[in-house]
C-alpha positions as CSV (number, residue, x, y, z in Angstrom):
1,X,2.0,-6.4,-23.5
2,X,4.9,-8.5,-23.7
3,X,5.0,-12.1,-22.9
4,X,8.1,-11.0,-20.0
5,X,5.5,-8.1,-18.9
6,X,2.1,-10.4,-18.8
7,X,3.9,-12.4,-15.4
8,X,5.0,-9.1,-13.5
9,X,1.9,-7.9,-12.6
10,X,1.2,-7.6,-8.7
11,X,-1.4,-6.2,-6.6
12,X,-2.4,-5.2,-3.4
13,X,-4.2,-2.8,-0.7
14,X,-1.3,-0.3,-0.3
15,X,-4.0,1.2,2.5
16,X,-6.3,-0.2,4.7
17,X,-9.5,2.2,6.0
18,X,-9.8,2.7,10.0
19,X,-6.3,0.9,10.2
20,X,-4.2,2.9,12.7
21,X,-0.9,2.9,11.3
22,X,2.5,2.9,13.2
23,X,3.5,6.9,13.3
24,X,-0.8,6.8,14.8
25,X,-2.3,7.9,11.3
26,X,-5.7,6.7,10.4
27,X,-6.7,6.5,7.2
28,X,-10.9,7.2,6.1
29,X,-13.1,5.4,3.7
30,X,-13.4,8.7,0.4
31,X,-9.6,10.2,1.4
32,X,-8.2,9.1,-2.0
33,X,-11.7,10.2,-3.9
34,X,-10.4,13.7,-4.9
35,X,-6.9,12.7,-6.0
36,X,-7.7,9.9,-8.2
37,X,-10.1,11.3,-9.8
38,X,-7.9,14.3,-11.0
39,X,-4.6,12.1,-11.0
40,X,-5.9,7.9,-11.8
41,X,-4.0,5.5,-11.7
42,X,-1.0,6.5,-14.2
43,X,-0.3,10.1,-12.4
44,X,0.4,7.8,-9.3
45,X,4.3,6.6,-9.3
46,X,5.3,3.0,-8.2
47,X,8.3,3.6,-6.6
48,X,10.8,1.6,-4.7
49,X,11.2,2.3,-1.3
50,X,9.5,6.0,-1.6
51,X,13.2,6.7,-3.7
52,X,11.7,9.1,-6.8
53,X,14.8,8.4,-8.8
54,X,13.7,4.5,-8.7
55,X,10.7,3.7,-10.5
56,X,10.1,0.5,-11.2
57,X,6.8,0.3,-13.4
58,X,2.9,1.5,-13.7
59,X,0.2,1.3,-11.5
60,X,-2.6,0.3,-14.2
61,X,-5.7,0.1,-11.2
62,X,-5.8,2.2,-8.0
63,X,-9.4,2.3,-6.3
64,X,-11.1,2.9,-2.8
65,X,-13.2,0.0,-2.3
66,X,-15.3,-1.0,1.0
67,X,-11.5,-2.2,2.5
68,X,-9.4,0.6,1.6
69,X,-7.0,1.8,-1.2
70,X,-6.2,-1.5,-3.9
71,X,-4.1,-1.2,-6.1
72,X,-2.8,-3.3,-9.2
73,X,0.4,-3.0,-11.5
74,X,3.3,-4.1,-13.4
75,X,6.6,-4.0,-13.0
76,X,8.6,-3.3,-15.9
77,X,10.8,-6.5,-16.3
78,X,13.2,-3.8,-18.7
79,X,14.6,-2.4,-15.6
80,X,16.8,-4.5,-13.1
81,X,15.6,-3.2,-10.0
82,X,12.3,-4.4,-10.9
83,X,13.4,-7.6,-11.9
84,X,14.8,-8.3,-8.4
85,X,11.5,-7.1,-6.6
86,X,9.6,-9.3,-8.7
87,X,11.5,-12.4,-7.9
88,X,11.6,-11.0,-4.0
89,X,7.6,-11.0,-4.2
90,X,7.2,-14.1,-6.0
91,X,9.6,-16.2,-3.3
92,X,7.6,-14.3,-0.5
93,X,10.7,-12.2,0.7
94,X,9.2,-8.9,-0.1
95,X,5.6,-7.7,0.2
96,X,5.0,-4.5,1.8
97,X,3.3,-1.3,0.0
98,X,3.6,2.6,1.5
99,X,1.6,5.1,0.3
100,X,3.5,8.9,-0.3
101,X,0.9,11.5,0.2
102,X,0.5,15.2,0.5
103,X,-2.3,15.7,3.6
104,X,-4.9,18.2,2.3
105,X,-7.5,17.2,5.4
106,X,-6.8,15.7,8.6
107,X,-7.8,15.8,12.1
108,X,-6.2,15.0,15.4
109,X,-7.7,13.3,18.2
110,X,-6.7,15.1,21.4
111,X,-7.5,12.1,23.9
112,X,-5.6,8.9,21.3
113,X,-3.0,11.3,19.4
114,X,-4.8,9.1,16.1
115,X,-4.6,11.3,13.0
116,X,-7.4,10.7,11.2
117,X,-6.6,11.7,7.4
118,X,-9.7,12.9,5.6
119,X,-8.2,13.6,2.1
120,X,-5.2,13.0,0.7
121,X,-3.3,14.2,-2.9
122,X,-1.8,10.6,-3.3
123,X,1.7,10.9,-4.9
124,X,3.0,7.6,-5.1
125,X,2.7,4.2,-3.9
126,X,5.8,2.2,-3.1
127,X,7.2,-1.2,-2.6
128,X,9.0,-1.1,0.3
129,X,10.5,-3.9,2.8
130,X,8.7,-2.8,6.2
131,X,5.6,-0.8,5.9
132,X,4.0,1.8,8.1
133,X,0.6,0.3,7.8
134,X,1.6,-3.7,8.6
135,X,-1.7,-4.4,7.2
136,X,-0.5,-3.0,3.5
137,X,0.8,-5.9,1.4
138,X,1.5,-6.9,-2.4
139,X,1.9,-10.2,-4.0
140,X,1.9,-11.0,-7.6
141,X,-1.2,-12.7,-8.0
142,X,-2.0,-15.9,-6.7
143,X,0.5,-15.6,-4.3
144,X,0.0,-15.9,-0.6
145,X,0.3,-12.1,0.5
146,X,-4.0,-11.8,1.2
147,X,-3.0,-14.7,3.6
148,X,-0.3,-13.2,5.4
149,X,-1.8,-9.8,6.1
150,X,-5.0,-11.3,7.3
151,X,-2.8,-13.3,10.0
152,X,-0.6,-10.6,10.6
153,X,-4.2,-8.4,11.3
154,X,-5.1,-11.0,13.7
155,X,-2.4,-11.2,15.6
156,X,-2.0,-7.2,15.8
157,X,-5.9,-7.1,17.1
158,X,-4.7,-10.0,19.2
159,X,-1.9,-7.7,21.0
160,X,-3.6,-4.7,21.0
161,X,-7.1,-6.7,22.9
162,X,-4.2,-8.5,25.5
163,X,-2.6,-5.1,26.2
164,X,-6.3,-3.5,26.7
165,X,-7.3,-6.3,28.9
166,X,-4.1,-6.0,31.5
């Protein structure tokens, strides 16, 4: 790895387990299992904004933990786009991750309208500007992107508990 290469790495959880999303999908703990295991971490694309003709480097790390789907990367520093998304993730400006997925399991909850996906063939994972999960973020690391989706979780549950409670 290059010296220019060793400062564009980033990381994040492009998913978060029992998260309710903002089109009402719900992602569970062992929905990635299958497809990482016959795909890992380098058949998974990092994309820009879910655009296939804009990759912008490598996903070197992509696991379910106890949270939900981390991921870790570099961006390739040879490429402009990627230049600009590193510099928009380092100043704080950009820090949202979307996952691109083919459903292979799901099931719908007739009474909430939550689908609950059971297993997914996980395509690509994407830096994009406004996620569908809030909750999903990237920051290279060190940066203050863990902080910022942990307050913007509390402040969802926040909403959500006010608009139960009326």
């Amino acid at each position: 790895m290059s010296g220019a290469d060793a400062g564009a790495e980033i990381e994040g959880y492009a998913s978060l387990f029992g998260r309710i999303d903002l089109s009402r999908d719900m992602v569970e703990r062992g929905a990635f299992a299958d497809s990482l295991v016959r795909r890992g971490a380098a058949g998974v694309k990092l994309l820009w904004q879910h655009d296939p003709a804009q990759p912008v480097g490598v996903w070197t790390v992509i696991r379910e933990d106890a949270r939900g789907l981390f991921v870790r990367g570099r961006l390739n520093t040879e490429v402009a786009r990627a230049r600009e998304l590193l510099a928009l993730i380092r100043q704080g400006a950009l820090d949202g991750l979307s996952i691109g997925y083919r459903t292979v399991r799901a099931r719908t909850d007739p009474a909430t309208r939550v689908r609950r996906l059971l297993a997914v063939d996980l395509q690509e994972v994407s830096l994009v500007t406004f996620p569908m999960l809030p909750e999903a973020r990237v920051s290279a690391p060190g940066g203050d992107a863990p902080l910022l989706a942990e307050t913007i979780r509390t402040a969802t549950e926040r909403l959500f508990s006010e608009r139960r409670t009326r």
